[in-house]
N, C-alpha and C positions, 0 to 999 in steps of 0.2 A: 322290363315293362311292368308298370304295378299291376295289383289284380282288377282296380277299380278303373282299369283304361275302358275307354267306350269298344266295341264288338269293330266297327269301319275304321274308328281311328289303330286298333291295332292289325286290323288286317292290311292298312297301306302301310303301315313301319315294317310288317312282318315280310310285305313284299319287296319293301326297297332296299332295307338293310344288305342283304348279300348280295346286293346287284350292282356292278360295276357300269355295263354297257347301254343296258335296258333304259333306266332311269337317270342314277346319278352323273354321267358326264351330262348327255341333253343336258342335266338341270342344270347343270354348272357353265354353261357353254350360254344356256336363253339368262342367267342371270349376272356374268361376267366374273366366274370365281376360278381363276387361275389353277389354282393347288389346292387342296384339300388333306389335310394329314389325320391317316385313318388309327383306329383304336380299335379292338374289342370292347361289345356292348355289356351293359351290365346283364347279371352280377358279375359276370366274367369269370375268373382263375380264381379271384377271393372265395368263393361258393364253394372248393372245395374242400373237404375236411380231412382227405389222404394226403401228405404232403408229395408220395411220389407221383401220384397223379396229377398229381398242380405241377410240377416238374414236366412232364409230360406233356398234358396238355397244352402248356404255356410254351413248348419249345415246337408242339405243331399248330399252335394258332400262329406264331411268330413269323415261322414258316408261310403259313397261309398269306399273311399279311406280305413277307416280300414276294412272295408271287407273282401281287395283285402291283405292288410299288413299281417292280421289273416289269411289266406289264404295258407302265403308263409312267418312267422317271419323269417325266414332264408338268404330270399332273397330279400325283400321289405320292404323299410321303409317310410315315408310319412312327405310332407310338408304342411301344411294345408293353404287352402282358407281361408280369412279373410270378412267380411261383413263390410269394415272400414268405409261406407256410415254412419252408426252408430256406433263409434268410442267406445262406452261401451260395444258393444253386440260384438265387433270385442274380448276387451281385454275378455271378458267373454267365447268367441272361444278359444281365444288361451289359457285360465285356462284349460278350455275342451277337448280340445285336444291332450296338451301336457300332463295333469296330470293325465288326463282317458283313451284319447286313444294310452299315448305313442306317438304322433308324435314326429321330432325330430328340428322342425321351423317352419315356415310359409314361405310362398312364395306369392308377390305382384306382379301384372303387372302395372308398373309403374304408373301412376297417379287416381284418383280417381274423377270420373266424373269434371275432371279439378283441385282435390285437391291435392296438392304435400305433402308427409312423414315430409316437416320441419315444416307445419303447426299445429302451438299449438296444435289443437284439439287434432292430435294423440299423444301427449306428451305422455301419459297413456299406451298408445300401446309399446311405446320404454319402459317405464317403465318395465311393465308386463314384456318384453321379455326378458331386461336384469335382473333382476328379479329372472325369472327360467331358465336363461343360452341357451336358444338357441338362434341363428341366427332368421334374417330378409332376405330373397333372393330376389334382387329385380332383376325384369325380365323385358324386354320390352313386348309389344305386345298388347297394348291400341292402341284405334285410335287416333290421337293427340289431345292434348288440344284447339290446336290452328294451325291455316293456316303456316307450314313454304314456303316461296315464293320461296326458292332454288329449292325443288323437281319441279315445277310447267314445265312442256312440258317434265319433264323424271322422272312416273312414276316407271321405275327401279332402280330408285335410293329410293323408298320407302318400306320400311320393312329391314328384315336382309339384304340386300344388303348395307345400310348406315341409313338410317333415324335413323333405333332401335337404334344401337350406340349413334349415335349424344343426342335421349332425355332421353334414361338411362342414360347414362354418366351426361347429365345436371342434370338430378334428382338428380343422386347420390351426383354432386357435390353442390347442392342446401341445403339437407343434412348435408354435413360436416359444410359447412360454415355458415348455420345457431345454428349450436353449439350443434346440436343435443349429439354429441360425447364429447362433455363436462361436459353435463348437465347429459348424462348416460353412463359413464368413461367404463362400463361394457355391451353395447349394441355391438352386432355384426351385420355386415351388408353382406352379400356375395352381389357378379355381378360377372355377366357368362360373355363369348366372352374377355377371357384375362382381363377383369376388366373394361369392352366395353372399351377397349384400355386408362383410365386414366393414368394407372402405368406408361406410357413412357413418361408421361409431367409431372413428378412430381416436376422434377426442373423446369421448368418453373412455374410451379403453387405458389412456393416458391418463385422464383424470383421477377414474379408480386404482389405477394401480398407484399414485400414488401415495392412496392410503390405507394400502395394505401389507400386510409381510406374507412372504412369499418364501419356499424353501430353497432355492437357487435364484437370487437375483438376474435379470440381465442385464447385461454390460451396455442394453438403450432402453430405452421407453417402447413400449411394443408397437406405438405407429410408425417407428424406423424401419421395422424390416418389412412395410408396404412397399412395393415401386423399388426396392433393390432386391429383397430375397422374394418375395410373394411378388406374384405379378397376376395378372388377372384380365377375363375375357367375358366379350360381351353376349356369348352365347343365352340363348332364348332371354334375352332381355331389348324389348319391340320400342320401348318410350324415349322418345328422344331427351327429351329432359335427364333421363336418368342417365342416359349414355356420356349427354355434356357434365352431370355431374362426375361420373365416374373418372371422366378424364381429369377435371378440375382440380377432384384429391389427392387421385394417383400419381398427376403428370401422364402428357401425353405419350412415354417413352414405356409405359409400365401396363398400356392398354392395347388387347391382339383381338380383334372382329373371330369370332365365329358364328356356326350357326346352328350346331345340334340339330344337324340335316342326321335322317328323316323326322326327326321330333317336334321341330321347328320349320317353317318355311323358307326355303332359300331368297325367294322372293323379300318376303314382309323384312328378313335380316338386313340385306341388302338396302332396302327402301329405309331400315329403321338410320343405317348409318349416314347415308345420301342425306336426310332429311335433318339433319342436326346440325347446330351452328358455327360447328365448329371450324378454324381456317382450313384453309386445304392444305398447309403443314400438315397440320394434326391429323388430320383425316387419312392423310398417306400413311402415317407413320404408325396408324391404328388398324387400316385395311391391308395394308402387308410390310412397310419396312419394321415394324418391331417384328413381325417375322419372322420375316429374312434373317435381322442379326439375332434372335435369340436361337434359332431351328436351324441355322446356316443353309437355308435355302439357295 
């Protein structure tokens, strides 16, 4: 939760986050949302600086998590916490989770006490993942690695208001361009908030790279691995325009509805999808069957 959240808006997140019964089914039951596949919220396991205790904690949240899944298989399914502090015990997580507890990815918040995804070390992590076919979620909500001077006299412009965008979208594109998606042709990578907005500079991204030199080329143009290795969701993004475009760049096969429940309104998400022009193919295949076949729901 940033610091600059309003005092009610964090007292209703603080309430609903750990509540299974209370709140989240009703809301999902009055707004027509099947399944919901749950994560730990930020900053999560990243926040810690002991790596046995990221080990640790991240094998009793994981825990916690199938609890709640076994609980509810019908209606819950889970991304797991990773402990990448130690990049073995992390792939040894994701063996464990995926293969014992059934999860159906994992899910990062963004950097790891300063370590960014294209660093060799996790090589083994992309490995593992594509591997046993699930996704990688990569989420903001770390505290930054480093001082950006922009924010500096307008706090409100830190956290989802702009900052998150600005260093997942860097991450992410730190990522491709370091060949990650090369080197594991079969890794998937999901980002929330429209794809924190990369999909609408994809020609640009094409354009500049072609007039630069670069230390590792890649074997595509970096708007190839949109829509096959990056794939991307509509979480807290309300504008129906945007949502038609994001399908438009992506391809309708490359785009999954969520809704950054409690953060977001279940309601307004729902309404925002309903409300766009899209066919009712598309609309399927963005409200739960890319889903299904990426999560094997």
């Amino acid at each position: 939760m940033p610091t600059n959240a309003a005092p009610a808006f964090a007292a209703d997140v603080f309430a609903r986050l750990p509540d299974v019964e209370r709140f989240r089914l009703p809301d999902m039951a009055e707004n027509g949302v099947a399944m919901q596949v749950l994560s730990l919220t930020v900053p999560g396991i990243e926040v810690d600086s002991d790596a046995a205790r990221a080990v640790e904690n991240a094998r009793y949240v994981n825990d916690e998590l199938a609890a709640v899944v076994r609980g509810h298989p019908d209606r819950f399914a889970a991304f797991a916490a990773l402990p990448l502090q130690d990049p073995a015990a992390a792939v040894a997580e994701i063996c464990r989770t995926v293969q014992e507890l059934g999860f159906k990815g994992v899910l990062v918040n963004d950097h790891v006490q300063g370590a960014y995804l294209d660093d060799p070390a996790f090589d083994e992590v992309w490995a593992t993942l594509a591997e046993l076919g699930v996704p990688l979620y990569l989420h903001p909500g770390m505290p930054p690695a480093d001082a950006c001077h922009v924010l500096d006299g307008h706090p409100e412009l830190d956290g989802a208001l702009w900052s998150w965008q600005a260093t997942t979208g860097g991450h992410a594109m730190r990522i491709i361009m370091s060949g990650v998606f090369d080197r594991h042709p079969h890794a998937r990578m999901i980002l929330g908030h429209a794809g924190e907005f990369l999909p609408f500079q994809l020609s640009r991204f094409d354009s500049r790279y072609l007039t630069i030199t670069v230390p590792e080329p890649l074997k595509q143009r970096p708007s190839a691995y949109f829509g096959k290795n990056v794939l991307v969701t509509t979480s807290g993004v309300l504008a129906l325009a945007a949502i038609e475009a994001l399908v438009r760049v992506m391809g309708a096969d490359a785009v999954l509805f969520a809704i950054d429940y409690p953060y977001e309104r279940t309601s307004a998400a729902v309404a925002a999808l309903e409300g766009t022009g899209l066919t009712e193919a598309e609309r399927q295949k963005v409200a739960f069957g890319n889903a299904r076949a990426l999560l094997h729901l």
